[in-house]
N, C-alpha and C positions, 0 to 999 in steps of 0.2 A: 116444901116439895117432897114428892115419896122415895121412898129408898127401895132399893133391890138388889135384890145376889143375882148374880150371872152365873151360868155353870157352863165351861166350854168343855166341848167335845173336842176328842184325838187330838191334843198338841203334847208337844215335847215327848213325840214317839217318834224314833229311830233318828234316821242325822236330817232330816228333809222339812222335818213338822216343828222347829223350833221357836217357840213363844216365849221367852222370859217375862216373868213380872215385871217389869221397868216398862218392856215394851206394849205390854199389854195394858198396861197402867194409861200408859202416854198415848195410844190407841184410843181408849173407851173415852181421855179426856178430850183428846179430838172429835172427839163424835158429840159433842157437847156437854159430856157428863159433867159433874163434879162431886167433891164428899169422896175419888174413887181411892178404895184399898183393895189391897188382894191378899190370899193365904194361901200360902205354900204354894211350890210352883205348877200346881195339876190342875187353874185356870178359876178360880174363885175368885169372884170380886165384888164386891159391893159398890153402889154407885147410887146418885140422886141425879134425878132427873125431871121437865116438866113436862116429858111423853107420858100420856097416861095411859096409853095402849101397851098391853103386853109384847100383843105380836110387832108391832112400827119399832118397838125398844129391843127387840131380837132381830130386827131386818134392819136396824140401824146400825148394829154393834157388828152381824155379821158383815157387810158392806165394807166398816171402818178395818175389820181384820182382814179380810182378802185383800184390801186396799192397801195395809201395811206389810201383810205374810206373803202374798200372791197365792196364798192357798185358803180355799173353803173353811170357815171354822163354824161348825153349828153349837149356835147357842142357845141356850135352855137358860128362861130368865122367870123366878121368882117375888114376887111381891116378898117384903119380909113377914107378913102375916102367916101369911101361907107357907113360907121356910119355917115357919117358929109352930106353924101346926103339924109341919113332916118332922121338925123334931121332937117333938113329944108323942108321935105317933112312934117314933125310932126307939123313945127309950121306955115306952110301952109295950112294944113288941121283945124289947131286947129280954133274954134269958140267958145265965149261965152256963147252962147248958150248950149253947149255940156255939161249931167253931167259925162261924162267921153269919157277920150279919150286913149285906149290901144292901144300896137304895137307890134302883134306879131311877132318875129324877127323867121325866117322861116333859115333851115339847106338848103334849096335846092329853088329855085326858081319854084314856082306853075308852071303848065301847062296851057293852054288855056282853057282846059275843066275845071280843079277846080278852076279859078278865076271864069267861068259861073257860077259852083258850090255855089260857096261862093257868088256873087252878088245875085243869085234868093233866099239870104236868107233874103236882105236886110227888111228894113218893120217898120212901126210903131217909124218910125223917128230915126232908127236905122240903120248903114250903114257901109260896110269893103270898104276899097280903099286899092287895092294890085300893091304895084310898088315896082318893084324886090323881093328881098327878103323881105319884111316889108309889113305884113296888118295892118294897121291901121282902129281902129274898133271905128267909131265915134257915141258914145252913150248917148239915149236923157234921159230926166225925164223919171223915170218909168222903168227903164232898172233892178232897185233894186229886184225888182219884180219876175226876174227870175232869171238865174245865172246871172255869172260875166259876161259870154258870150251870149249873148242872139240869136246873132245868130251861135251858134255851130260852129264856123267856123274852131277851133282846130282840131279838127275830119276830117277835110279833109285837112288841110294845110302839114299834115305830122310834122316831126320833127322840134319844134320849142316851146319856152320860150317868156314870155310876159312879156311885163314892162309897166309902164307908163308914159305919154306926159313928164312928168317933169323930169324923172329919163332918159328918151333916151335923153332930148335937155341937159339938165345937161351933159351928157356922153360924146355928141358930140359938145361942150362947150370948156368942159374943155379938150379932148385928142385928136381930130381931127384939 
């Protein structure tokens, strides 16, 4: 059976969006999964399954959390192929130079027009590279300054959860 990473969105923010690992563990294996682990608690998991639909295994998994939370959790779910191609695209991109390097892991592959979108924000040594599902948002000195995202590029990517360089090549390390 195939394996995949889950990436959830917004949990374990403020006292209201509480998900622990144990419970989200015990969640994904109600929804029929098995093989499921997780890392660290900012909603990573891998899991086997014989859905072989992307989207049915992200509308199964979100159902089984609102069913367990009472609240929305959108999930962004990865083939490991495809995890172990965003990370070697992370540690391709990644440079010294960079004081940070995110990757927003994207529910739907951007259109032509919002990659335009998202590059004419680039600027100030700040820069998105969008290949497939994965912007990676390479960010200079100074980036502190504003948000976390300096070039707003959320706002247009649609549905989709951030991590960083070290937590996706980790991911795609160890379960890819």
């Amino acid at each position: 059976m195939p394996s995949y990473v889950a990436f959830l969105r917004a949990i374990n923010l403020g006292a209201n969006r509480k998900f622990p690992k144990d419970a989200i563990r015990a969640a994904v294996e109600g929804a029929g999964c098995t093989d499921v682990e997780t890392h660290i608690n900012t909603g990573n998991v891998r899991l086997t399954t014989s859905m072989r639909s992307r989207a049915r295994i992200e509308t199964t998994l979100e159902d089984a959390f609102l069913t367990d939370r009472g609240f929305e959790v959108p999930t962004i779910v990865f083939p490991t192929a495809e995890l172990a191609q965003v990370g070697r695209d992370a540690e391709e991109l990644n440079r010294p130079d960079l004081a940070r390097h995110y990757i927003w892991l994207l529910k739907d592959e951007p259109s032509a027009e919002v990659v335009d979108r998202v590059h004419a924000l680039d600027g100030d040594g700040h820069r998105a590279v969008i290949r497939g599902r994965a912007c990676h948002l390479l960010l200079a000195e100074g980036y502190e300054q504003g948000a976390v995202d300096p070039l707003r590029t959320e706002k247009l990517l649609g549905v989709a959860t951030n991590r960083n360089f070290n937590v996706v090549t980790t991911l795609a390390r160890k379960w890819c």
